[in-house]
KOLLOPA-469253 format. One line per field, with one value per atom (N, C-alpha, C, O): residue in one letter; atom name; x, y, z. Coordinates in Angstrom, 1 decimal. Layout:
<gufis>
r = A	...
a = CA	...
x = X	...
y = Y	...
z = Z	...
</gufis>
This chain:
<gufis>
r = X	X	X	X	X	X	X	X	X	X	X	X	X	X	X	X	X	X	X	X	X	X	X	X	X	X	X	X	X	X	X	X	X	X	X	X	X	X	X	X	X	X	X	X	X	X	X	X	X	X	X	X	X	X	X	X	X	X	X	X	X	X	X	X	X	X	X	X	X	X	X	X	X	X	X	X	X	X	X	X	X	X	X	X	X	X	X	X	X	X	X	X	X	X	X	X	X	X	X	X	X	X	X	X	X	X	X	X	X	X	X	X	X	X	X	X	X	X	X	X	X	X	X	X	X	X	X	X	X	X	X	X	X	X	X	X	X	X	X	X	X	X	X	X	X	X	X	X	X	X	X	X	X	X	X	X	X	X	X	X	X	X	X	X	X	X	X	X	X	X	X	X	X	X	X	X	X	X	X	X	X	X	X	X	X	X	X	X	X	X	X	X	X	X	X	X	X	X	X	X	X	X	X	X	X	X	X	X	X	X	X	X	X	X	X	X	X	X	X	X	X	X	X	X	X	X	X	X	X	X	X	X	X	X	X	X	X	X	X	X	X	X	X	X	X	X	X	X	X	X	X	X	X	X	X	X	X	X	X	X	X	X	X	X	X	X	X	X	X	X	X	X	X	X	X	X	X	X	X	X	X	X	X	X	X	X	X	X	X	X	X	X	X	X	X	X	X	X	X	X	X	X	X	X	X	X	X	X	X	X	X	X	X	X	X	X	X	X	X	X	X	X	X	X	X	X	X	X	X	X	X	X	X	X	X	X	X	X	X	X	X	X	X	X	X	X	X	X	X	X	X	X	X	X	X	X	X	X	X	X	X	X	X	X	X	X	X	X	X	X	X	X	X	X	X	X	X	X	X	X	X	X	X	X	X	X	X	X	X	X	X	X	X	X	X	X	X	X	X	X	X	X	X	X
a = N	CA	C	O	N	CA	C	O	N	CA	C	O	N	CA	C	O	N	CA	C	O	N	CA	C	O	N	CA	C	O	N	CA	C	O	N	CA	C	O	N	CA	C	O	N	CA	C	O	N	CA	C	O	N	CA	C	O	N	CA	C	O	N	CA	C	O	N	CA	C	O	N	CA	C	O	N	CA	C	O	N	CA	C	O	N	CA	C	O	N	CA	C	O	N	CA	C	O	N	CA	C	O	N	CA	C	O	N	CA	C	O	N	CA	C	O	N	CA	C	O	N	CA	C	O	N	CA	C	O	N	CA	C	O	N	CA	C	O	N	CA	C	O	N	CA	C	O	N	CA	C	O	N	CA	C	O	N	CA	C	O	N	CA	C	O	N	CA	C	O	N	CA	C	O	N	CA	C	O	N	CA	C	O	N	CA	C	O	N	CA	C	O	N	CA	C	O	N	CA	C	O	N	CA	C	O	N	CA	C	O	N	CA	C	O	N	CA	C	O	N	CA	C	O	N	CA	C	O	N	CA	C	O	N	CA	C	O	N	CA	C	O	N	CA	C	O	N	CA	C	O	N	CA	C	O	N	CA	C	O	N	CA	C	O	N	CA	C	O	N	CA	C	O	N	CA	C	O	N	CA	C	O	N	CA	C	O	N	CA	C	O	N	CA	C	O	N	CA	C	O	N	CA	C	O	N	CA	C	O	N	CA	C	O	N	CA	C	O	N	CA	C	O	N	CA	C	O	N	CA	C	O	N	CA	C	O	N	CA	C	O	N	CA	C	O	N	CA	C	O	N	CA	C	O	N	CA	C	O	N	CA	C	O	N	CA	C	O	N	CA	C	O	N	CA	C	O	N	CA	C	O	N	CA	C	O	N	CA	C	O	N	CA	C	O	N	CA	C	O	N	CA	C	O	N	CA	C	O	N	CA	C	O	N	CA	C	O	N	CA	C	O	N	CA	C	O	N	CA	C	O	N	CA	C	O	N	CA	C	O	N	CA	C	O	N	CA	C	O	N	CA	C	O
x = 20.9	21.1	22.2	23.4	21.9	23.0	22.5	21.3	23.6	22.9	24.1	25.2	23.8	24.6	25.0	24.3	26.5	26.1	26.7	27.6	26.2	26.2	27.3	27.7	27.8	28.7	28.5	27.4	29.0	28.6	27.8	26.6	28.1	27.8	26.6	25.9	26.5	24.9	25.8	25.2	27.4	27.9	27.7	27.4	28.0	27.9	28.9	29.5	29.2	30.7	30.9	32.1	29.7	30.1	28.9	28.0	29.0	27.8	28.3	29.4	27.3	27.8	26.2	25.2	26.5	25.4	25.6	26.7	24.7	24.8	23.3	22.1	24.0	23.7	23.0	23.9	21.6	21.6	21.3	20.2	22.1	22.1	20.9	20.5	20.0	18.4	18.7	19.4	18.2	18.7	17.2	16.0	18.1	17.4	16.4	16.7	15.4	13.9	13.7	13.3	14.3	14.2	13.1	13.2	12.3	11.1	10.4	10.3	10.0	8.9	9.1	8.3	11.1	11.4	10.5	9.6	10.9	9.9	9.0	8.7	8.0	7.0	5.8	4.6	6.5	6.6	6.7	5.8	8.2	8.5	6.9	6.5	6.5	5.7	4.2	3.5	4.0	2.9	2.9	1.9	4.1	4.4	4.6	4.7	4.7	5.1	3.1	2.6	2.4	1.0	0.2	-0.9	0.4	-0.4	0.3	-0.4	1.4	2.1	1.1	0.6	1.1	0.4	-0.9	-1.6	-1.6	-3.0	-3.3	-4.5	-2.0	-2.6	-2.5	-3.4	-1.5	-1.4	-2.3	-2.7	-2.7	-4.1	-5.2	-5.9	-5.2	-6.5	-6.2	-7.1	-4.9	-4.7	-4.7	-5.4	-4.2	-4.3	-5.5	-5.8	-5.8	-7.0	-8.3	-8.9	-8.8	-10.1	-11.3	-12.4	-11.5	-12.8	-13.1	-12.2	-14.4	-15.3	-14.4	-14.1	-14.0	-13.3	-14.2	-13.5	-15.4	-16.1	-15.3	-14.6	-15.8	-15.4	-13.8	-13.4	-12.8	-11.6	-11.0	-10.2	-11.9	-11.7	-12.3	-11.7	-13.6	-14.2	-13.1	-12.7	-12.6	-11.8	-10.5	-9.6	-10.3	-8.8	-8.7	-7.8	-10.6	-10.4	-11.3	-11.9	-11.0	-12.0	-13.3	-13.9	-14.1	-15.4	-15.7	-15.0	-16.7	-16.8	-18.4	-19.0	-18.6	-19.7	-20.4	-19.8	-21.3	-22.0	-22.4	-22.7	-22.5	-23.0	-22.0	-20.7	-22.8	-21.3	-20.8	-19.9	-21.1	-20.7	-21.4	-22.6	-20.7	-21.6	-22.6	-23.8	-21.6	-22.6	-22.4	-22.7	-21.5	-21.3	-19.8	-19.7	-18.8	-17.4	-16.7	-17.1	-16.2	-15.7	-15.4	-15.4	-15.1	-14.8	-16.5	-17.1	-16.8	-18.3	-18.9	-19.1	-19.2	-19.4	-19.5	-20.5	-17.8	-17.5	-17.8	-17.7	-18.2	-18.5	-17.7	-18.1	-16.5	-15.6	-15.6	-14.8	-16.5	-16.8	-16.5	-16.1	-16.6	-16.0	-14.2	-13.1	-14.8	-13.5	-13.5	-14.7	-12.8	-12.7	-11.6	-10.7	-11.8	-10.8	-10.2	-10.8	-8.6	-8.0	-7.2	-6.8	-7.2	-6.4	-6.3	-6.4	-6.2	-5.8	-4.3	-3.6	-4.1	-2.9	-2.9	-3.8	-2.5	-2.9	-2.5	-1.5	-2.9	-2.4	-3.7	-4.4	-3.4	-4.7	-6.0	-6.9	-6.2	-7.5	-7.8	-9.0	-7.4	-7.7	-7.6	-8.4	-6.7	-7.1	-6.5	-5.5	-7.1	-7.0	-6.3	-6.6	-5.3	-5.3	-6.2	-6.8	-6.5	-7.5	-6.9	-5.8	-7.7	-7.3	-8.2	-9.2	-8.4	-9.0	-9.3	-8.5	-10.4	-10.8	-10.8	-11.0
y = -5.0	-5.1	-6.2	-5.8	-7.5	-8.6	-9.8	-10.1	-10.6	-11.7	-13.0	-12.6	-14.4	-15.2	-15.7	-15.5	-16.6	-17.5	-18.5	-18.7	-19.5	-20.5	-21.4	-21.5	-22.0	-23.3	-24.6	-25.1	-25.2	-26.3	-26.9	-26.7	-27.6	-28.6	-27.9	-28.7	-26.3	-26.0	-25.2	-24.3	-25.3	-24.2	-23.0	-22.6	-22.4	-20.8	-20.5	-21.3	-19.1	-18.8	-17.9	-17.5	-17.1	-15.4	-14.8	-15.2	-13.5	-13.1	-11.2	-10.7	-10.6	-9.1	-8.7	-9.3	-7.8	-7.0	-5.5	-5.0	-4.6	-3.1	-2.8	-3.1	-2.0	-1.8	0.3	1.0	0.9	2.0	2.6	2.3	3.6	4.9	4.9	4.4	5.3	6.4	7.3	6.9	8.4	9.6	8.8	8.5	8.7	8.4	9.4	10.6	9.1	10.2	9.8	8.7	10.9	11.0	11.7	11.5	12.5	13.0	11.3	10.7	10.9	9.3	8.6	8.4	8.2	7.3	8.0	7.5	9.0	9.7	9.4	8.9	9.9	9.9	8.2	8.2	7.2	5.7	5.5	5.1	5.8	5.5	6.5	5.8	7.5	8.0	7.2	7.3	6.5	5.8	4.8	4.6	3.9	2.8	2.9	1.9	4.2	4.3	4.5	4.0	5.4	5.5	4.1	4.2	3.4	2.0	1.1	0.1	1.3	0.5	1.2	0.5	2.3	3.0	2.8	3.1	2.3	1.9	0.7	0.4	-0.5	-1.5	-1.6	-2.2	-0.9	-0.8	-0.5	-1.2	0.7	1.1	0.3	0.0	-0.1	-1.7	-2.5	-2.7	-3.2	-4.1	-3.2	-3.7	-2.5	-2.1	-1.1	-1.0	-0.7	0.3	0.0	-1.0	0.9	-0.1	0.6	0.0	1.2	1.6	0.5	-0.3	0.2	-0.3	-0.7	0.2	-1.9	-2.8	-2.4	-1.6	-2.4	-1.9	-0.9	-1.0	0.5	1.5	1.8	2.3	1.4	0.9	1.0	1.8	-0.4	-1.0	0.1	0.7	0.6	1.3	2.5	2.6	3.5	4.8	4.2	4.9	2.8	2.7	2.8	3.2	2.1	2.2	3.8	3.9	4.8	6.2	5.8	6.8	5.0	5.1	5.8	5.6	6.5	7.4	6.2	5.5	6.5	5.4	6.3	6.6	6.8	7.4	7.5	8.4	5.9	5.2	5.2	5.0	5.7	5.5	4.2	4.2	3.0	1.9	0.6	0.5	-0.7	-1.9	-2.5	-2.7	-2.8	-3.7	-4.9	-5.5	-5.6	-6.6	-7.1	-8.2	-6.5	-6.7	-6.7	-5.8	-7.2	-7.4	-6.5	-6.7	-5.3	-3.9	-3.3	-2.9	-3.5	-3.0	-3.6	-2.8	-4.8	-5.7	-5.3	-5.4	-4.6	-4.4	-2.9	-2.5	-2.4	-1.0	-0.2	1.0	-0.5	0.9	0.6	-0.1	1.2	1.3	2.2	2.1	4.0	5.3	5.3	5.1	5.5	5.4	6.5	6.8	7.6	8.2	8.1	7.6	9.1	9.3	10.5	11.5	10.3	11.1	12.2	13.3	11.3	12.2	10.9	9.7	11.5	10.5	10.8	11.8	9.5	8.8	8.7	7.9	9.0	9.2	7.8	7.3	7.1	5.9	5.4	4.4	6.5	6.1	6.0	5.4	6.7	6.8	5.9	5.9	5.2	3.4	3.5	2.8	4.1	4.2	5.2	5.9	5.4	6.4	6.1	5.1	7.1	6.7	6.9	7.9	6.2	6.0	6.4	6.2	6.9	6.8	6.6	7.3	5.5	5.7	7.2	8.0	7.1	8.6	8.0	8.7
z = -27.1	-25.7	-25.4	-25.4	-25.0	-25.5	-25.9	-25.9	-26.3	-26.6	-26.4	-26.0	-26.7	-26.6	-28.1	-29.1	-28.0	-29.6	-29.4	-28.5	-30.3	-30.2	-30.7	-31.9	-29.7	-31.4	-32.0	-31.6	-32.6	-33.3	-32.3	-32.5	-31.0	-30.5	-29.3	-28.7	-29.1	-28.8	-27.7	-27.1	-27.5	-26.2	-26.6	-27.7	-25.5	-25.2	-26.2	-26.9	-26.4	-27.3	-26.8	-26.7	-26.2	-25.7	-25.9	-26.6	-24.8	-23.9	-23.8	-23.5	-24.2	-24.3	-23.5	-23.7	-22.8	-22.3	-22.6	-22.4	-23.0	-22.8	-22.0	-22.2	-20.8	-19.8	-20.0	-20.2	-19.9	-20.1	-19.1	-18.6	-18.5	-17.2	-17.5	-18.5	-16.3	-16.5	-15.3	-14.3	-15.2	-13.7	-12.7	-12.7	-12.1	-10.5	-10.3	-10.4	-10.2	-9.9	-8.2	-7.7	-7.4	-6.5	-5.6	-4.4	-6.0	-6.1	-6.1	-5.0	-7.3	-7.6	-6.0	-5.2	-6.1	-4.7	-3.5	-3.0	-3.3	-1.7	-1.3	-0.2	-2.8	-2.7	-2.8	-2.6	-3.2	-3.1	-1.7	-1.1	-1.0	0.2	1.2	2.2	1.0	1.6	1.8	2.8	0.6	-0.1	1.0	1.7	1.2	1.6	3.5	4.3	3.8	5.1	5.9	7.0	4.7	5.1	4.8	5.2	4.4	3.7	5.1	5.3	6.0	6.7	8.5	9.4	8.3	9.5	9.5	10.5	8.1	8.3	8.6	8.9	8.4	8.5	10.1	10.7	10.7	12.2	13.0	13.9	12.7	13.1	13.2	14.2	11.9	11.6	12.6	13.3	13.0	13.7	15.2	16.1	15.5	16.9	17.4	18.6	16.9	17.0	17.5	17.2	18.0	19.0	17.8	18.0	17.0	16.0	15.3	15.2	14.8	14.1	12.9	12.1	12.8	11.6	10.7	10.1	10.0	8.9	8.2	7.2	9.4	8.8	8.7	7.7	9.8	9.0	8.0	7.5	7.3	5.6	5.0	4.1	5.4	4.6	4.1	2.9	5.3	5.3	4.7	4.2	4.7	3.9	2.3	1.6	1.9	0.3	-0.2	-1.3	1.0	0.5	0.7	0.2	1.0	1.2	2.8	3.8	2.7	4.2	4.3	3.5	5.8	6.4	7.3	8.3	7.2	8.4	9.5	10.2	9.5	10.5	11.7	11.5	13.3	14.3	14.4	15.2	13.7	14.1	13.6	13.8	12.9	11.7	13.1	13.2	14.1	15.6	15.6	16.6	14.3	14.1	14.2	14.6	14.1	14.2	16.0	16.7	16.3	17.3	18.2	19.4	17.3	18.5	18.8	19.7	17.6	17.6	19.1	20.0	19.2	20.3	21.3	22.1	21.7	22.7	23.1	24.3	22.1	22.7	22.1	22.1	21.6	21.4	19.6	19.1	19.1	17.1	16.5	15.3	17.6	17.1	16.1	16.4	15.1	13.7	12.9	12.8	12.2	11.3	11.2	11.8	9.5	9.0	8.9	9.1	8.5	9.2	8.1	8.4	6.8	5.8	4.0	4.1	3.0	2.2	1.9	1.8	1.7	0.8	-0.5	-0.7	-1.5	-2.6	-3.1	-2.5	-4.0	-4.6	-5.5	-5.6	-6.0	-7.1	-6.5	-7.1	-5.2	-4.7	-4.1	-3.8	-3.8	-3.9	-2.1	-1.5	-1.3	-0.1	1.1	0.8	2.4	3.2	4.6	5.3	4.9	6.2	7.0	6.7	8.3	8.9	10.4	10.8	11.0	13.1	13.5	13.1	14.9	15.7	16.9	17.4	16.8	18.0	19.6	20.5
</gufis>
């Protein structure tokens, strides 16, 4: 790949790099950018959305909740807890986008 060398007194002498092409996976980029546009729309949602913060978190890491509402979180409180979900994101399963109803 490259490397440096040395001279007597510990300087540099010279520096080579080899650099290797790989083809651009433009398909992987999309579908990353796609990943990253739904993971961005859920945290929005979380933050602006009047449903039940529980189920929220719940519907972001794929857990479904049955319950209309925890009673405990802030929107809960106030009355407005109604949350589902809306579709997954794929990312290793790990989480869902979410809408308020």
């Amino acid at each position: 790949m490259g490397g440096v060398g040395a001279g007597p007194a510990g300087d540099p002498v010279g520096f080579s790099l080899t650099l290797r092409r790989r083809p651009l996976r433009l398909e992987a980029l999309n579908r990353l950018r796609s990943i990253q546009v739904g993971q961005a729309e859920a945290v929005q949602s979380y933050a602006k959305g009047r449903g039940c913060r529980r189920r929220a978190l719940l519907a972001y890491f794929g857990e479904e909740d049955q319950s209309a509402s925890c009673g405990k979180c802030d929107r809960c409180r106030r009355g407005s807890g109604n949350y589902r979900l809306r579709g997954v994101w794929p990312l290793a399963g790990l989480f869902g986008k979410a809408t308020n109803d």
